[in-house]
VOPAGU-2260 file (C-alpha; in pm, 1 decimal, decimal comma):
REM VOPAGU-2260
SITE   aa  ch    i         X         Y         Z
SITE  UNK   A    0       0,0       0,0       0,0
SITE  UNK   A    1     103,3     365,8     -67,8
SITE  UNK   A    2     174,3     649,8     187,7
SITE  UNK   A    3    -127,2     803,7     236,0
SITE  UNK   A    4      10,6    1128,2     309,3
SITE  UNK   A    5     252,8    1102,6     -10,1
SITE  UNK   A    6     -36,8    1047,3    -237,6
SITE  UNK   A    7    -196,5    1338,4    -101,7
SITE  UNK   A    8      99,8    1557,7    -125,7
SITE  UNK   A    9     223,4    1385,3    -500,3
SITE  UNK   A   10    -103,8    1333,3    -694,9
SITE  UNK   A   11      26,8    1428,1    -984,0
SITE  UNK   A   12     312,0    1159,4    -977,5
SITE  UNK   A   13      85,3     881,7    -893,3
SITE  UNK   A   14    -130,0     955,9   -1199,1
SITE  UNK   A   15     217,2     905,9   -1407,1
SITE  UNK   A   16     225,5     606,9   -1266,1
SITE  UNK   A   17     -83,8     498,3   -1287,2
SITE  UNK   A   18     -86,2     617,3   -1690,4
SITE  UNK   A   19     237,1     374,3   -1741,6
SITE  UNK   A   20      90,4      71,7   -1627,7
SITE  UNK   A   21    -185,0     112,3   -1850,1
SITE  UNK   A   22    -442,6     161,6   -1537,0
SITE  UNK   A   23    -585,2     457,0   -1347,7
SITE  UNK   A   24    -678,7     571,3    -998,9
SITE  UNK   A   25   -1002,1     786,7    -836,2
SITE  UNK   A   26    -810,7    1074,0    -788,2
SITE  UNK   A   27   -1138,1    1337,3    -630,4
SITE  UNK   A   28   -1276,2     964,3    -490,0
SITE  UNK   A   29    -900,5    1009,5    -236,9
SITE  UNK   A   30    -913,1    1354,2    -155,1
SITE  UNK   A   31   -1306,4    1344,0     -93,3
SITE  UNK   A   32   -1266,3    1076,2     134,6
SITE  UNK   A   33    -924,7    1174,2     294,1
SITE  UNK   A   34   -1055,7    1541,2     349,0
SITE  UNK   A   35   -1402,1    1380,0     513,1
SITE  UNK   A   36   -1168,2    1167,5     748,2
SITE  UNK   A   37    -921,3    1446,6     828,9
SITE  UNK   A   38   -1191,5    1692,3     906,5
SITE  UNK   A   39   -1379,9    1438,8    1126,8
SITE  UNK   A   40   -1041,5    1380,2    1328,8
SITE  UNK   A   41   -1009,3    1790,9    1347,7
SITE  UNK   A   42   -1334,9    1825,7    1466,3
SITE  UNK   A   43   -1406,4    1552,3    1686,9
SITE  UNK   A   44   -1049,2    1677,3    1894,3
SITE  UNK   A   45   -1183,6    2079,9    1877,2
SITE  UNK   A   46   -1489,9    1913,1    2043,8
SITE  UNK   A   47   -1293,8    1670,4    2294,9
SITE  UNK   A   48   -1113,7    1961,4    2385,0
SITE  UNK   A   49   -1465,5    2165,6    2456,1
SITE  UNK   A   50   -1557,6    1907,2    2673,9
SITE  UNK   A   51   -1265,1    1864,5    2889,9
SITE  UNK   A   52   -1266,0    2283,5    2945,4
SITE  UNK   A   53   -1631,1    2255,1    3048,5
SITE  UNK   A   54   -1608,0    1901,0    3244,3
SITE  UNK   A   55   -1352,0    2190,0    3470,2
SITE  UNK   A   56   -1600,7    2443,6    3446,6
SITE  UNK   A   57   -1894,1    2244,4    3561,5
SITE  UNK   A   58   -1712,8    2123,8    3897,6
SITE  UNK   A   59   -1647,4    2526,2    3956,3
SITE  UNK   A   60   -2008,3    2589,7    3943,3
SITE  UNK   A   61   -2076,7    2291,1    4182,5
SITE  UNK   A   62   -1830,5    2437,1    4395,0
SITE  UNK   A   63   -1981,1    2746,0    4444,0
SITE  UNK   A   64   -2330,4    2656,2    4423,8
SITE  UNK   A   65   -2412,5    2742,8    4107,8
SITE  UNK   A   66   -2655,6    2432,1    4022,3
SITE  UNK   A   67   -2863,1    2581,3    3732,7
SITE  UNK   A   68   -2544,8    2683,9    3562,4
SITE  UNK   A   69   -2364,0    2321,0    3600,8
SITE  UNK   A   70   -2670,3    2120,8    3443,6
SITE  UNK   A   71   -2696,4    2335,5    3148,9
SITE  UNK   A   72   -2319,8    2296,7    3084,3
SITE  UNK   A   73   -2376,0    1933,0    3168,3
SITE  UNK   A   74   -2682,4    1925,1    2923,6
SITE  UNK   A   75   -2448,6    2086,3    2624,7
SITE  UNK   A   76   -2153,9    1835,4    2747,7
SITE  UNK   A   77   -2413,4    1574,3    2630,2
SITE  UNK   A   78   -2512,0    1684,3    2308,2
SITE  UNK   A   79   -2102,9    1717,9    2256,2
SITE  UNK   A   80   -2061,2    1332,3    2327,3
SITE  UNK   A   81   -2334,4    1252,4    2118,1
SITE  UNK   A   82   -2165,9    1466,2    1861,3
SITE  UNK   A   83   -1828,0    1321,5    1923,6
SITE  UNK   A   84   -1960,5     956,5    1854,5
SITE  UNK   A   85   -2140,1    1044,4    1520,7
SITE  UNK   A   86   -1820,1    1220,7    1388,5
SITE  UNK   A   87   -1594,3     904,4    1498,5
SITE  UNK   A   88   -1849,0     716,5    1305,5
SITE  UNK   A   89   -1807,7     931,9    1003,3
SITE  UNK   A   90   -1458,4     887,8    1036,3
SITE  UNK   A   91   -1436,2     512,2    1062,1
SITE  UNK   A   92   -1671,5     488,7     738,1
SITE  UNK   A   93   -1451,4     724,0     528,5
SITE  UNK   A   94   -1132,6     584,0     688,0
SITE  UNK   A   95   -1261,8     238,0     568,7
SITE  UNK   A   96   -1382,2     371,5     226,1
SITE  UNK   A   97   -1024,6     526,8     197,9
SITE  UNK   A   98    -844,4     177,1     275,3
SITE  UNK   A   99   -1023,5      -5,8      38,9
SITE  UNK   A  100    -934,8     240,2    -226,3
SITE  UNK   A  101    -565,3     239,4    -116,9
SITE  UNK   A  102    -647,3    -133,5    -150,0
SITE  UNK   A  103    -652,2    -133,7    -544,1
SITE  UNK   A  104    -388,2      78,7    -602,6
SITE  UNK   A  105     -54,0    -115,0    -711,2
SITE  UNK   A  106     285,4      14,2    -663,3
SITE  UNK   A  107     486,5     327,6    -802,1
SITE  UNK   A  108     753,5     169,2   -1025,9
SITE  UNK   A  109    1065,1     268,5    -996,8
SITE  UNK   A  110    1260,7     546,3   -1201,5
SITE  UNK   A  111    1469,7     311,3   -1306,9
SITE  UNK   A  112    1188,0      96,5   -1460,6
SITE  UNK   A  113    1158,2     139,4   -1813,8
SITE  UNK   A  114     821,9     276,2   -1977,0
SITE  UNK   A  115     664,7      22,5   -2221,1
SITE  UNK   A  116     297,6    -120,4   -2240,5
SITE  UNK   A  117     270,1    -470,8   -2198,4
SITE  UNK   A  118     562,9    -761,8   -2193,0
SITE  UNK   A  119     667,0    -723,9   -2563,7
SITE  UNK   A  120     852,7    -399,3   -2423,3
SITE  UNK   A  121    1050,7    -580,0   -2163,5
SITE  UNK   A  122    1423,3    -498,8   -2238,1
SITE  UNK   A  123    1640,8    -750,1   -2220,7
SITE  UNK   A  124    1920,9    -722,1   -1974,7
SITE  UNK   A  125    2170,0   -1031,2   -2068,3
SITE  UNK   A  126    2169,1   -1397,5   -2180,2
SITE  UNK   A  127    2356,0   -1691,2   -2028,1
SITE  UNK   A  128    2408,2   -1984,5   -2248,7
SITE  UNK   A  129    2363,5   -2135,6   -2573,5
SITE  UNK   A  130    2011,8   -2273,2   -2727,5
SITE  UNK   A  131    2103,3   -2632,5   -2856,6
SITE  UNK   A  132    2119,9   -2698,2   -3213,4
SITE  UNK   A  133    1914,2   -3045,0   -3268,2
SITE  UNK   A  134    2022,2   -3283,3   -3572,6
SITE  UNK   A  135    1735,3   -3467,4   -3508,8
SITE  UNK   A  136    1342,7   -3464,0   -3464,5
SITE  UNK   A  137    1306,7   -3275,2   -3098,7
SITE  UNK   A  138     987,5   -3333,8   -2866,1
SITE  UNK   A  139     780,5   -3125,4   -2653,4
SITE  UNK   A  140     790,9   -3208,3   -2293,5
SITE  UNK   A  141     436,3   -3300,8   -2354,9
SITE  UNK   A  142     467,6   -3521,6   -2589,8
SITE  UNK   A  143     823,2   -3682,9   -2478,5
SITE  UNK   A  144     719,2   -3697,9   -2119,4
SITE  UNK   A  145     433,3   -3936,3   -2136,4
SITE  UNK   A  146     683,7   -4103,9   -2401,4
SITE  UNK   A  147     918,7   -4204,1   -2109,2
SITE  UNK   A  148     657,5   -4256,8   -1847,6
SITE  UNK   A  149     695,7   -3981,6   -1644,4
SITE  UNK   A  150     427,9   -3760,0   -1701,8
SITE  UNK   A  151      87,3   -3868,5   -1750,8
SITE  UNK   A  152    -135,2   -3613,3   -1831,3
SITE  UNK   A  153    -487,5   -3819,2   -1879,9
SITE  UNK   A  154    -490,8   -3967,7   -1569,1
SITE  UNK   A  155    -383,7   -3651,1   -1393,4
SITE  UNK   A  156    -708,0   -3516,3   -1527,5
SITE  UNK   A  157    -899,4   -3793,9   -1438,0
SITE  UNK   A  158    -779,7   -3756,2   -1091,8
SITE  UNK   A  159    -842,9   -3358,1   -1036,1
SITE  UNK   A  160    -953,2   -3195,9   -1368,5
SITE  UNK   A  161    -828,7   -3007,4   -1660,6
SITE  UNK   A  162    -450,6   -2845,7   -1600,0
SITE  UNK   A  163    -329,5   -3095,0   -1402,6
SITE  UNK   A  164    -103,3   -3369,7   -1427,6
SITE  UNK   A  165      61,9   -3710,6   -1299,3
SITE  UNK   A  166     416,6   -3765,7   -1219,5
SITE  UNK   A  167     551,0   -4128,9   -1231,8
SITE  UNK   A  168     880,4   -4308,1   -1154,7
SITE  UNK   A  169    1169,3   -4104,3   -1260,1
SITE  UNK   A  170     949,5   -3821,1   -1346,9
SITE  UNK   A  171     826,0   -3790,3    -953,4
SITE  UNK   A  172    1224,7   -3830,0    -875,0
SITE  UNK   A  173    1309,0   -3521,6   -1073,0
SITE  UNK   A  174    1032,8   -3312,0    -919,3
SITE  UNK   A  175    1137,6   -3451,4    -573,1
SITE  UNK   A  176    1515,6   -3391,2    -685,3
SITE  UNK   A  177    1478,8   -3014,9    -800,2
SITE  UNK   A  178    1327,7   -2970,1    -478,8
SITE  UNK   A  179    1571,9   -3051,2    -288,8
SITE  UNK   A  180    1904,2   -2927,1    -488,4
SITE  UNK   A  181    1695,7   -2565,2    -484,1
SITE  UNK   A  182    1690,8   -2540,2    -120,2
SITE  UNK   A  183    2035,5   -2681,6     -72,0
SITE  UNK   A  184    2211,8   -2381,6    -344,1
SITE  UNK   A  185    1988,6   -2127,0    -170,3
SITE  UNK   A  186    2078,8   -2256,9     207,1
SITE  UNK   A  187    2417,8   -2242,5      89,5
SITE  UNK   A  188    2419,4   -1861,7      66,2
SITE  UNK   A  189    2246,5   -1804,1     374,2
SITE  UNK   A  190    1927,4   -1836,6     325,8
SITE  UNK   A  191    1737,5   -2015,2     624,5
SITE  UNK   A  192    1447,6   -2274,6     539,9
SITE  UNK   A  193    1082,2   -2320,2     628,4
SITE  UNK   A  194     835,5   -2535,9     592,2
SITE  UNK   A  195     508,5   -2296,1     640,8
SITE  UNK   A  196     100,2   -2398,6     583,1
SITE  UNK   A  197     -56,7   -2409,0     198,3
SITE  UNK   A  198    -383,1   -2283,6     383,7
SITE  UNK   A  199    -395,2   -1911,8     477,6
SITE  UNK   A  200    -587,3   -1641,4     552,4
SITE  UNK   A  201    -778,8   -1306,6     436,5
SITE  UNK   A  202    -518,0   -1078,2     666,8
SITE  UNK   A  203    -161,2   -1262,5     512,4
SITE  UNK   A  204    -346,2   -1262,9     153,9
SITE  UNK   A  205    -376,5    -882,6     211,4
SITE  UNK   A  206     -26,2    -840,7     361,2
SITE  UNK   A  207     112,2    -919,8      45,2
SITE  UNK   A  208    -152,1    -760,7    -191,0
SITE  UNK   A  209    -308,2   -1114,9    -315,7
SITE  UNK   A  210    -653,2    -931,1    -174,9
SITE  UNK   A  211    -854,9    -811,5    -257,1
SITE  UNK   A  212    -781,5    -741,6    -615,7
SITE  UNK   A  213    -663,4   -1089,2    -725,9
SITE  UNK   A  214    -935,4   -1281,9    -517,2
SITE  UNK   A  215   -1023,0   -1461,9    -876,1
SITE  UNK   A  216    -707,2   -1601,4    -867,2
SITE  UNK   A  217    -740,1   -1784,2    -547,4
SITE  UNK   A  218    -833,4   -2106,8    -458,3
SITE  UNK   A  219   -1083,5   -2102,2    -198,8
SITE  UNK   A  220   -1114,9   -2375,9      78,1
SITE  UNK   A  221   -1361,2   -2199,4     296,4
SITE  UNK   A  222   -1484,8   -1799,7     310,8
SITE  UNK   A  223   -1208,7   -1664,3     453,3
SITE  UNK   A  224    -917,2   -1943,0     376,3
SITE  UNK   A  225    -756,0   -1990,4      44,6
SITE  UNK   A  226    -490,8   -2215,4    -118,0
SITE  UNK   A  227    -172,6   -2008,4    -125,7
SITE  UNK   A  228     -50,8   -1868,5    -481,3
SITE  UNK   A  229     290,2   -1878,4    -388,8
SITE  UNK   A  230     560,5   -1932,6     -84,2
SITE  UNK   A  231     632,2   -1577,0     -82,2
SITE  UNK   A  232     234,5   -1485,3     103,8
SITE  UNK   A  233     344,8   -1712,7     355,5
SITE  UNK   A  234     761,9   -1610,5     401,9
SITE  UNK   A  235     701,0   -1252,7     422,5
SITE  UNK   A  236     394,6   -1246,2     673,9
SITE  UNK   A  237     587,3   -1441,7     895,5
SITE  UNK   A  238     670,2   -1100,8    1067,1
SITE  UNK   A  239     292,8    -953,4    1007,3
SITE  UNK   A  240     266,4    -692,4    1274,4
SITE  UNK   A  241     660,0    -711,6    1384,2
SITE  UNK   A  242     943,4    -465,1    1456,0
SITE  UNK   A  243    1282,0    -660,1    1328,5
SITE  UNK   A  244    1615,9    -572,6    1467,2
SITE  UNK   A  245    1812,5    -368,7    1220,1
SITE  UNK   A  246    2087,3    -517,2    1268,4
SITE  UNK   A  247    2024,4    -853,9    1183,1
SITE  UNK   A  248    1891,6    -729,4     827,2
SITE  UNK   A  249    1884,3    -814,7     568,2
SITE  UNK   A  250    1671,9   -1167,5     597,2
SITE  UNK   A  251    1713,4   -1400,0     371,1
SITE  UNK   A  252    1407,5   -1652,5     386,0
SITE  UNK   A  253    1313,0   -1958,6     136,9
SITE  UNK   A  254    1051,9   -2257,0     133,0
SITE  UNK   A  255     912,1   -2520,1    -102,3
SITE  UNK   A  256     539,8   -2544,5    -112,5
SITE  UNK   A  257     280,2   -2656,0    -341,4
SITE  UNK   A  258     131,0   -2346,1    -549,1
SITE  UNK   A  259    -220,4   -2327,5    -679,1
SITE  UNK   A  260    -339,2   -2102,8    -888,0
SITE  UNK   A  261    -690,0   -2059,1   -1092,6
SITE  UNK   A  262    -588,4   -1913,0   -1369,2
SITE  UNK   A  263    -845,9   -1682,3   -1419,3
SITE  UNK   A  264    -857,2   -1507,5   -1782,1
SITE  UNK   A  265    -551,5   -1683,5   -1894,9
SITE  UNK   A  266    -804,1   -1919,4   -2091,0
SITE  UNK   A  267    -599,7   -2064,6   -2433,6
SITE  UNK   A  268    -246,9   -1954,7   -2300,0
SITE  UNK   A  269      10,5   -2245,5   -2265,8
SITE  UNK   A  270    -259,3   -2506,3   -2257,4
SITE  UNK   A  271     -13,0   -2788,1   -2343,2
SITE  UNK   A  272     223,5   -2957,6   -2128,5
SITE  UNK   A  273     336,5   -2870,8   -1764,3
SITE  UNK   A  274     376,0   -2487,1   -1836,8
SITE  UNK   A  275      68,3   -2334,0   -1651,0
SITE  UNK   A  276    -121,0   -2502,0   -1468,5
SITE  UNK   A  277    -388,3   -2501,4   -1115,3
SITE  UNK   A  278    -135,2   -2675,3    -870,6
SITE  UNK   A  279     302,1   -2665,9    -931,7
SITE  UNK   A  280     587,1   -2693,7    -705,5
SITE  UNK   A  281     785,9   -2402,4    -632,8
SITE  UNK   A  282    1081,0   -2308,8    -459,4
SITE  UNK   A  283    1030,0   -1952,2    -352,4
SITE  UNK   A  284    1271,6   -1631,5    -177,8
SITE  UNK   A  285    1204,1   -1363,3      19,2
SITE  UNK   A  286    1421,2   -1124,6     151,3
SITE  UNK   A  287    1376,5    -840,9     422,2
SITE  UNK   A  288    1601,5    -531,7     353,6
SITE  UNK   A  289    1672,4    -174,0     443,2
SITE  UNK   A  290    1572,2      84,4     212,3
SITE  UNK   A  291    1858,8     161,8      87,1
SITE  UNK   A  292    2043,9    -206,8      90,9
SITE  UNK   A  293    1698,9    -353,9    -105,2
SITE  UNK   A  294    1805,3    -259,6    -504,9
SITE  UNK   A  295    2130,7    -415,8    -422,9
SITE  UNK   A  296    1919,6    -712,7    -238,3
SITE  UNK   A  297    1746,3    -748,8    -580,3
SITE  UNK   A  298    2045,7    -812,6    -792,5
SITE  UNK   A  299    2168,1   -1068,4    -575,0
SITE  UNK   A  300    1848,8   -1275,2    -547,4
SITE  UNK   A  301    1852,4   -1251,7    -947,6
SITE  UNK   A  302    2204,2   -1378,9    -918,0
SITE  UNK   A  303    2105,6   -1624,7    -705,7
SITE  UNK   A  304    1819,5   -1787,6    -903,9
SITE  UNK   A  305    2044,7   -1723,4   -1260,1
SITE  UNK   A  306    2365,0   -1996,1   -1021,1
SITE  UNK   A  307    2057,5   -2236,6   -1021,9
SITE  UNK   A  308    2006,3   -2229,5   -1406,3
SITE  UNK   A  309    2358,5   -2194,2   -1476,1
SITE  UNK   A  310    2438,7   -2517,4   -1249,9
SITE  UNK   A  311    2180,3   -2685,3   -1450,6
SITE  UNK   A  312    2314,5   -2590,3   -1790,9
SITE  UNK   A  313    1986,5   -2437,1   -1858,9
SITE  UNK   A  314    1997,1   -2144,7   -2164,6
SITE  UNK   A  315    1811,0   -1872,9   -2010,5
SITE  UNK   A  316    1805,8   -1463,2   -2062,2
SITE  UNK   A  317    1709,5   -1185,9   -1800,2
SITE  UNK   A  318    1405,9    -922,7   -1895,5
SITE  UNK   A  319    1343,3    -583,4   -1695,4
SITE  UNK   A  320     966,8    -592,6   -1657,6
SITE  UNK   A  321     832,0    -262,5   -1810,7
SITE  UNK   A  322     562,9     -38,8   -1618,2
SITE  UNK   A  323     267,5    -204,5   -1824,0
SITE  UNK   A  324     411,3    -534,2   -1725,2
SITE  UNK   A  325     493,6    -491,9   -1375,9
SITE  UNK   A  326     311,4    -698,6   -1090,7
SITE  UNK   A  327      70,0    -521,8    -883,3
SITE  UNK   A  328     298,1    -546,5    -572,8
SITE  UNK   A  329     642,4    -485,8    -755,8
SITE  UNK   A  330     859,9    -168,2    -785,5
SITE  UNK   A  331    1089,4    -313,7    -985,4
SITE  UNK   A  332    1110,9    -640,5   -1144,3
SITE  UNK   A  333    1313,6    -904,5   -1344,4
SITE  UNK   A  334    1227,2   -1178,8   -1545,5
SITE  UNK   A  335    1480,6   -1482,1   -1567,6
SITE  UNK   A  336    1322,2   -1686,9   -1895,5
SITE  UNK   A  337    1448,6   -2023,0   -1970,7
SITE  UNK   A  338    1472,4   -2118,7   -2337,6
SITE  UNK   A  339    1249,1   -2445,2   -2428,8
SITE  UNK   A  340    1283,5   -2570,6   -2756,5
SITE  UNK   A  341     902,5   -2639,3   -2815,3
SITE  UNK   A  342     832,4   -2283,9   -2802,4
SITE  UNK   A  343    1140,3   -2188,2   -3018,9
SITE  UNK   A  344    1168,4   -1937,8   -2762,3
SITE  UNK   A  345    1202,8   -1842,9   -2412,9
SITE  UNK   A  346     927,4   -1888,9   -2109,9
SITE  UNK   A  347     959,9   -1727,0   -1792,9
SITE  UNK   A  348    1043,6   -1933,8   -1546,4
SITE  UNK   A  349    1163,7   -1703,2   -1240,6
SITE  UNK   A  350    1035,5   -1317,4   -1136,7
SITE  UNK   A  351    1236,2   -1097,4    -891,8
SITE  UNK   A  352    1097,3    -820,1    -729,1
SITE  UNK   A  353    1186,2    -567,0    -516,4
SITE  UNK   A  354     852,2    -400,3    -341,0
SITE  UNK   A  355     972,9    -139,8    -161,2
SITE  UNK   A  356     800,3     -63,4     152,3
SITE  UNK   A  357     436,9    -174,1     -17,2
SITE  UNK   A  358     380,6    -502,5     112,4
SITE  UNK   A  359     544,1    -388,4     479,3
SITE  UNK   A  360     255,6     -75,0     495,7
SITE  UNK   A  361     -45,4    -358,0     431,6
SITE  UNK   A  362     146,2    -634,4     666,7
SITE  UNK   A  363     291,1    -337,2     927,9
SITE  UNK   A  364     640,8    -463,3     916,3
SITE  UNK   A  365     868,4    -230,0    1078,7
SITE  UNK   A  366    1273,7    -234,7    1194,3
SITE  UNK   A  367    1429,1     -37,8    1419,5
SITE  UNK   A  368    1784,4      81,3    1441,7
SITE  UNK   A  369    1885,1     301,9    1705,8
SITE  UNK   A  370    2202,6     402,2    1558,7
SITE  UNK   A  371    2076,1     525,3    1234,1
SITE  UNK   A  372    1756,9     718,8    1370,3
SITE  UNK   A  373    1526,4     739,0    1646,0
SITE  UNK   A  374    1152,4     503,5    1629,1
SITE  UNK   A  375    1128,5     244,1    1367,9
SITE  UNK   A  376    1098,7     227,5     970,1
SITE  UNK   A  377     893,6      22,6     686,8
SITE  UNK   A  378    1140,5    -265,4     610,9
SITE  UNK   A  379    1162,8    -357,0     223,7
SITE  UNK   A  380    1041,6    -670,5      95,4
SITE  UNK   A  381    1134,5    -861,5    -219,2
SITE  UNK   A  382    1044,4   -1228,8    -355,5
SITE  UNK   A  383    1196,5   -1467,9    -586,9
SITE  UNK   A  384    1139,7   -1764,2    -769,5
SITE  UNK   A  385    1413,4   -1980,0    -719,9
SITE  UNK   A  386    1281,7   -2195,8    -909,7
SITE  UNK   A  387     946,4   -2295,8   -1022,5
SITE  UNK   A  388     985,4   -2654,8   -1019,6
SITE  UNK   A  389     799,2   -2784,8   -1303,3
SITE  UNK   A  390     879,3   -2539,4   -1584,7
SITE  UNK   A  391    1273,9   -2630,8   -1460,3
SITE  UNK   A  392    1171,9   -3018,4   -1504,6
SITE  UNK   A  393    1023,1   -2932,4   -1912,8
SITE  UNK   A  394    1322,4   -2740,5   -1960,3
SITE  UNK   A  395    1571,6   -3000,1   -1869,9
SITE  UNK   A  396    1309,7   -3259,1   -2056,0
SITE  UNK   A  397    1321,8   -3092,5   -2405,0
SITE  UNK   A  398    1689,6   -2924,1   -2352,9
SITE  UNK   A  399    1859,9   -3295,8   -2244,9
SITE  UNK   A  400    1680,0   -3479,1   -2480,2
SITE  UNK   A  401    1805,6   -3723,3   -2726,0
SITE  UNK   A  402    1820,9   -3859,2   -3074,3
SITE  UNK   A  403    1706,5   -4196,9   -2889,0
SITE  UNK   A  404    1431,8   -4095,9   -2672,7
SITE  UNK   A  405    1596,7   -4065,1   -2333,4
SITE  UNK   A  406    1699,3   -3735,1   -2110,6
SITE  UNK   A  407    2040,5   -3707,8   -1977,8
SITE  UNK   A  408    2004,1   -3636,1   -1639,3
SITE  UNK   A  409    2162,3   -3252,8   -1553,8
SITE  UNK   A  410    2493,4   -3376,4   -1358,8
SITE  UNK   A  411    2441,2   -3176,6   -1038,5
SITE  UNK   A  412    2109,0   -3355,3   -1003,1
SITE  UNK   A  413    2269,0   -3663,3   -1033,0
SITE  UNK   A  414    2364,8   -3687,4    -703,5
SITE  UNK   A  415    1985,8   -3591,9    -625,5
SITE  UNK   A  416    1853,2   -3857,0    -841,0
SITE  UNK   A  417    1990,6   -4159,5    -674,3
SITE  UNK   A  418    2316,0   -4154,8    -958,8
SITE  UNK   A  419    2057,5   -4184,6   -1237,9
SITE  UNK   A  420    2225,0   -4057,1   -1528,1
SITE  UNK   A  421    1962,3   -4096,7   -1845,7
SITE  UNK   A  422    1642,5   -4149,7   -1787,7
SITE  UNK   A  423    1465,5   -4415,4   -1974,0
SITE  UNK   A  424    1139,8   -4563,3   -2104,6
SITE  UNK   A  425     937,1   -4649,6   -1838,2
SITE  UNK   A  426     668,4   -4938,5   -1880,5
């Protein structure tokens, strides 16, 4: 969520912003409403203040006798109070009103962002590695998964519906294997592991600016609990409503979980394979950074998920997401895209975001640091892919394939895979 008081003092900015990500905000709806609640709060303490002169006066006049006098000031003490309690009511409605707009308002990119309208304008930053040159007849994951046995996409939707899918044998090792060599090359730099719930609520939903504007996106379980989308709702309200110790930033956080996701208006997009889908596995970072360590924080949690490709051997580049691109929560954001032969192309397969002090205004996340300033300060948030499991598994699928029909096995998942080196035709 924005700074209330730097909206109202930089309108004009956050209608440039607004304009570059191809959206909008009520700018007289904010001012209406934050004028209504400021003048409630002005008047209700220019009444309080009334009262508490004649609540004095009153015990004067019963002092010295003067009873008539004391009841009508007690009388007008009365209508005050009733006064008092309609205004706080006025206040709590437009204070309310106010939220929810502040609700649907995404983040201010950052200057450094580039302007662009939608992902074709994403610049790209580098590339790491070489696309492979087939001299034969190269499969889809789809088609050279079920092939091998591995994945089994008809019974996965005779089990749970359309976009999902099976794993089998060597196929549920991989998943299993990815999993683990993630956490282990994030650990390695300091991250610290957790293991959170795949259930959560309306308030850590909000935190991270899941809710209320993507609720369409959500998988509910009951009214107010929902599938999480992604790790990163649960790693960063982990210190909902908590002043950290600045000096033990920055935190460096990471957990596997199960993702789901509905999907909503993505209807024809990637259909085919393991690509997007309701339910994937994802290895996901978070950080928790000063303000002005957290664009430093960024690069190295883009470094960090680029080691995990590059360990692989996966071809990948890295995209600045433009202002018409950027996520809702984002200031700034990468994309690390791996290339997949099927697509001829290459298919995002990380983001990295840096989101300033947004998500820590909706969660209340605070540090204090006595050294650098007196009170505490907004801590900066940012989240990482590192990496989604299953589009890692179709890259190494259609990137490792060969002429013969089996998938050499990446060698630093070997170790991971029980010293399988090619996988082969399962019956």
């Amino acid at each position: 969520m924005l700074d209330i008081k730097y909206v109202r003092e930089n309108p004009d900015v956050i209608d440039e912003a607004m304009a570059s990500r191809n959206g909008s905000w009520d700018r007289d709806r904010f001012f209406e409403l934050d004028e209504a609640r400021r003048s409630a709060i002005a008047e209700v303490e220019k009444l309080q203040a009334a009262r508490n002169a004649a609540s004095k006066q009153i015990g004067l006049l019963m002092r010295d006798g003067k009873t008539e006098e004391a009841e009508a000031a007690k009388a007008e003490v009365a209508n005050d109070k009733e006064r008092i309690a309609a205004l706080e009511d006025e206040r709590a409605q437009a204070e309310g009103d106010l939220t929810d707009l502040m609700s649907h308002i995404p983040n201010i990119p950052d200057p450094s962002v580039p302007k662009g309208k939608d992902d074709t304008e994403n610049p790209e930053v580098r590339r790491w590695g070489t696309p492979r040159e087939f001299d034969f007849d190269a499969k889809a994951h789809w088609d050279l998964g079920p092939d091998l046995g591995i994945i089994d996409f008809e019974r996965g939707v005779k089990l749970a519906g359309s976009r999902f899918y099976l794993l089998g044998g060597m196929g549920a090792r991989m998943e299993r294997a990815l999993i683990n060599f993630f956490i282990d090359e994030h650990s390695k730099v300091g991250f610290k592991e957790w293991w959170p719930p795949v259930i959560t609520n309306h308030d850590t939903l909000y935190g991270t600016g899941q809710l209320p504007k993507f609720e369409e996106d959500l998988f509910h379980v009951e009214p107010d609990m929902y599938l999480i989308p992604t790790a990163e709702v649960m790693l960063t309200n982990i210190h909902r409503d908590e002043t950290l110790d600045g000096d033990k930033l920055p935190l460096l956080y990471t957990a596997f979980t199960p993702c789901f996701r509905e999907e909503a208006g993505s209807a024809g997009r990637d259909t085919r394979g393991i690509i997007r889908v309701h339910e994937f596995d994802k290895v996901e970072m978070v950080k928790f950074a000063k303000p002005e360590d957290s664009m430093n924080q960024l690069e190295s949690m883009v470094a960090e998920a680029e080691h995990n490709l590059q360990v692989l051997g996966l071809p990948y580049h890295v995209v600045t997401l433009c202002t018409g691109d950027l996520g809702f929560s984002a200031r700034k954001c990468y994309d690390l895209e791996v290339w997949l032969p099927s697509y001829n192309n290459y298919k995002e397969i990380s983001s990295c975001s840096n989101c300033w002090d947004f998500q820590a205004r909706r969660a209340n996340i605070r540090y204090r640091d006595p050294s650098e300033f007196k009170g505490t300060r907004y801590v900066h948030t940012l989240n990482g892919s590192g990496l989604a499991v299953g589009r890692t598994m179709a890259a190494i699928i259609e990137n490792y394939q060969n002429a013969d029909g089996t998938v050499t096995v990446p060698e630093a998942l070997v170790p991971y895979m029980g010293g399988v080196e090619v996988i082969k035709p399962e019956d």
